[in-house]
N, C-alpha and C positions, 0 to 999 in steps of 0.2 A: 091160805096160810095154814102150814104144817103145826097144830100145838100138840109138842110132845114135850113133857119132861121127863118122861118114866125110864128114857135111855141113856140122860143127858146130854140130848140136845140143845134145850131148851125153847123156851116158849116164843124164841120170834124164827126156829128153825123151819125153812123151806120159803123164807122171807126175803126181800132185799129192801137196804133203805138209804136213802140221800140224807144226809147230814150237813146244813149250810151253817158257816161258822165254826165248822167244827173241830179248828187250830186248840184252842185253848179252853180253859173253860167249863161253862156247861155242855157246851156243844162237845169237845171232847171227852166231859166225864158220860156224855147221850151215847155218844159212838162207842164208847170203851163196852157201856152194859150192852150195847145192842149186839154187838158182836159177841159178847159173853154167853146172850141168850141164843145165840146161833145164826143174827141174822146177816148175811152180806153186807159188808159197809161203804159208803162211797165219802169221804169225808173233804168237804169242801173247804176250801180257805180261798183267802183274799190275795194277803201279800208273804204271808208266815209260812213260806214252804220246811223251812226247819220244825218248826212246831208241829204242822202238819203232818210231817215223816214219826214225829215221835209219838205223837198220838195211833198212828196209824202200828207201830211196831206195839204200844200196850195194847190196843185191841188184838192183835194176832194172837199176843203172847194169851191173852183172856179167853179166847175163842176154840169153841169146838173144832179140832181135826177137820179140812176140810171148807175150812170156814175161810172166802174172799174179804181183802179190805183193800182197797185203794183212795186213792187221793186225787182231788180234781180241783184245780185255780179256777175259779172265777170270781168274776164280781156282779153279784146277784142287784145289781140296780141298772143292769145294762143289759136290756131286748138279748140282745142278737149273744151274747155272752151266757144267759141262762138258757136259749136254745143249743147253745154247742155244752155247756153244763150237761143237760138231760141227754143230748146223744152219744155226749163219751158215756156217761153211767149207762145207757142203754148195751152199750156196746159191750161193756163190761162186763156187768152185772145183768142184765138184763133189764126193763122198764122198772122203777123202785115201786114196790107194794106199799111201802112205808116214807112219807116225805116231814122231816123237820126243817122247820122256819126257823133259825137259831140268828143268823147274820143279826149283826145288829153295831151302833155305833152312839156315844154316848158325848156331848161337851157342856158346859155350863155358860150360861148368860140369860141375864133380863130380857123380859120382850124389847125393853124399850131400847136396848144395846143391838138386838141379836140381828145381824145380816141375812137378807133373802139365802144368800149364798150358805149359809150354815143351818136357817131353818133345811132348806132343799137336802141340804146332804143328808142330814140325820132324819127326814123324812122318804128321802131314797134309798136306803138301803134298807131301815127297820120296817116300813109299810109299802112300796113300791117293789123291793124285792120278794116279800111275802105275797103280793100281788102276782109277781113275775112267775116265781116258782111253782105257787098252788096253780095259776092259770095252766100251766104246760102239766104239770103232774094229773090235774084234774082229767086231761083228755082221754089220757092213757088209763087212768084206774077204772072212768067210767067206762072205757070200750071194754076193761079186764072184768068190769060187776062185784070190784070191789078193791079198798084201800082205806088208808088210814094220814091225815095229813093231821100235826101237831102244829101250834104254833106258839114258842118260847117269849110270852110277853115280859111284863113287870106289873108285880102289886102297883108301881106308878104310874100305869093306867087304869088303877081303879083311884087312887086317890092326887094324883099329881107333885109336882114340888115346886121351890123356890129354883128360880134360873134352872128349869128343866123344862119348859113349856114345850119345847119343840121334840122332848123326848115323851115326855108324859104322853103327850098327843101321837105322835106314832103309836106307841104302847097300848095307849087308851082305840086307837084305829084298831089295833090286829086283835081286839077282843070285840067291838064289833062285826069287822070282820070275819070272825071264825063263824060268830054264832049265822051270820047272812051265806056263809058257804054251804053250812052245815046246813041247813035248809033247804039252798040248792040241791046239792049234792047228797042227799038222803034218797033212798036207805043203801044203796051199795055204799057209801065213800062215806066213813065220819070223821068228823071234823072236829078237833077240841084245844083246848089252848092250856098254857100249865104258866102260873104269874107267880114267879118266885120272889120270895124278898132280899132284905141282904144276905149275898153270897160272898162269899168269898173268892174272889176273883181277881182280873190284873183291874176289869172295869170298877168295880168297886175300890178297890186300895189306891189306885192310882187317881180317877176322876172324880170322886166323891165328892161331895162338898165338907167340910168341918160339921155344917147343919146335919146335914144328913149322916155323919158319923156318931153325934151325938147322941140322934134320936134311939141307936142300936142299943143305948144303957135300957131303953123303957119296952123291949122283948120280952116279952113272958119267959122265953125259953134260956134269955139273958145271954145269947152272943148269934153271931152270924153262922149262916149255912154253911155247909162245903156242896162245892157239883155235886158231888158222889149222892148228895144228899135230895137231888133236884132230878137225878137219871129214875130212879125208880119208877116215877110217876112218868115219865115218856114208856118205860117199856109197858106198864100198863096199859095206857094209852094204844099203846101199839100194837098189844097182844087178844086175844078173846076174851079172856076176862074180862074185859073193857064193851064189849057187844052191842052192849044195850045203852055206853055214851056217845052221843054227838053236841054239838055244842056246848059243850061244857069248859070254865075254866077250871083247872085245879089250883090251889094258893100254897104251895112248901114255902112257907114262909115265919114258920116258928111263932104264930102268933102276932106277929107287928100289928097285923089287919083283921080284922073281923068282920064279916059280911051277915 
């Protein structure tokens, strides 16, 4: 990876990076700065190909002269869907230097209510497709001797909720996970995770509980995130300055949690 900023390129130029989730969001305010820093974007969505396009049109407008963004549908909790993911961005862009874990999906219910059928789902996209994607990026970074794979959890895998059990627990998985990659995958490839708290999003305003809105009054910082606020800490992540982290989570999360 190219770090230049003295041209204004910036610091993820001579990069390329996959973006899963990255319609709305965190995931699109990830892809907006990555490409701001210079780095080629491949921005993944699910079923939001409108969203996707606009996301995709603010990175351009952000992005250095020169600088690729495209868009790629899949659904990162299906094999044979995140091998054809990797090889159009291959195609494109070339193998991603840079992979974020962003997909993710969110519902409420009691263990003692909750359907195999809805633990599964929100365990296969937020921890299965985090599986899916690092497994196939991992091959190619180690053959290249080096990369950077991110993985976008939640403070509520470090501390869990009421009727979120089956989201806390994915969440709470892909911070395990990271730090047992990271492990693997040292020293070429590091591995880190970034557990934000409440943001500002469609998932939080729309799926939240009342519970969990309330708890927002007792922030240090006394209101919720925006993305904007949540990208910084990826392109770190993703740039040299970051060198000497693997396994690490970061917390933007205004204080809710303290570790």
């Amino acid at each position: 990876m190219i770090h230049d900023t003295e041209n204004g390129r910036g610091r993820l130029a001579g990069s390329s990076a996959l973006v899963t989730g990255a319609s709305r969001g965190i995931g699109s305010a990830i892809a907006v700065a990555f490409a701001r820093e210079g780095a080629d974007v491949a921005i993944n969505y699910y079923s939001n190909d409108s969203a996707a396009a606009a996301t995709a049109d603010e990175a351009r407008d952000a992005a250095p002269p020169g600088t690729d963004v495209t868009t790629v549908q899949a659904d990162v909790s299906n094999e044979d869907a995140v091998d054809e993911l990797f090889d159009t961005v291959r195609d494109r862009l070339g193998s991603p230097d840079v992979l974020v874990n962003n997909a993710g999906v969110l519902s409420h219910a009691r263990v003692t209510d909750m359907s195999v059928d809805e633990w599964d789902r929100i365990l296969d996209t937020n921890l299965r497709g985090t599986f899916l994607c690092t497994r196939r990026a991992l091959d190619d970074m180690q053959a290249a001797g080096s990369g950077r794979i991110i993985n976008v959890t939640s403070d509520l895998g470090h501390l869990g909720a009421e009727e979120l059990a089956h989201y806390s627990a994915s969440k709470g998985g892909m911070i395990a996970f990271t730090r047992a990659v990271a492990r693997e995958a040292a020293p070429d490839v590091r591995v880190n995770a970034i557990a934000p708290g409440p943001i500002e999003t469609e998932m939080l305003t729309e799926d939240v509980s009342p519970e969990r809105q309330e708890e927002e009054a007792d922030i240090p910082m006394q209101r919720v995130g925006e993305p904007e606020e949540v990208a910084p800490a990826a392109v770190f992540l993703a740039s040299d300055d970051a060198s000497f982290f693997t396994g690490q989570t970061l917390d933007p999360n205004g204080g809710s949690a303290m570790y």
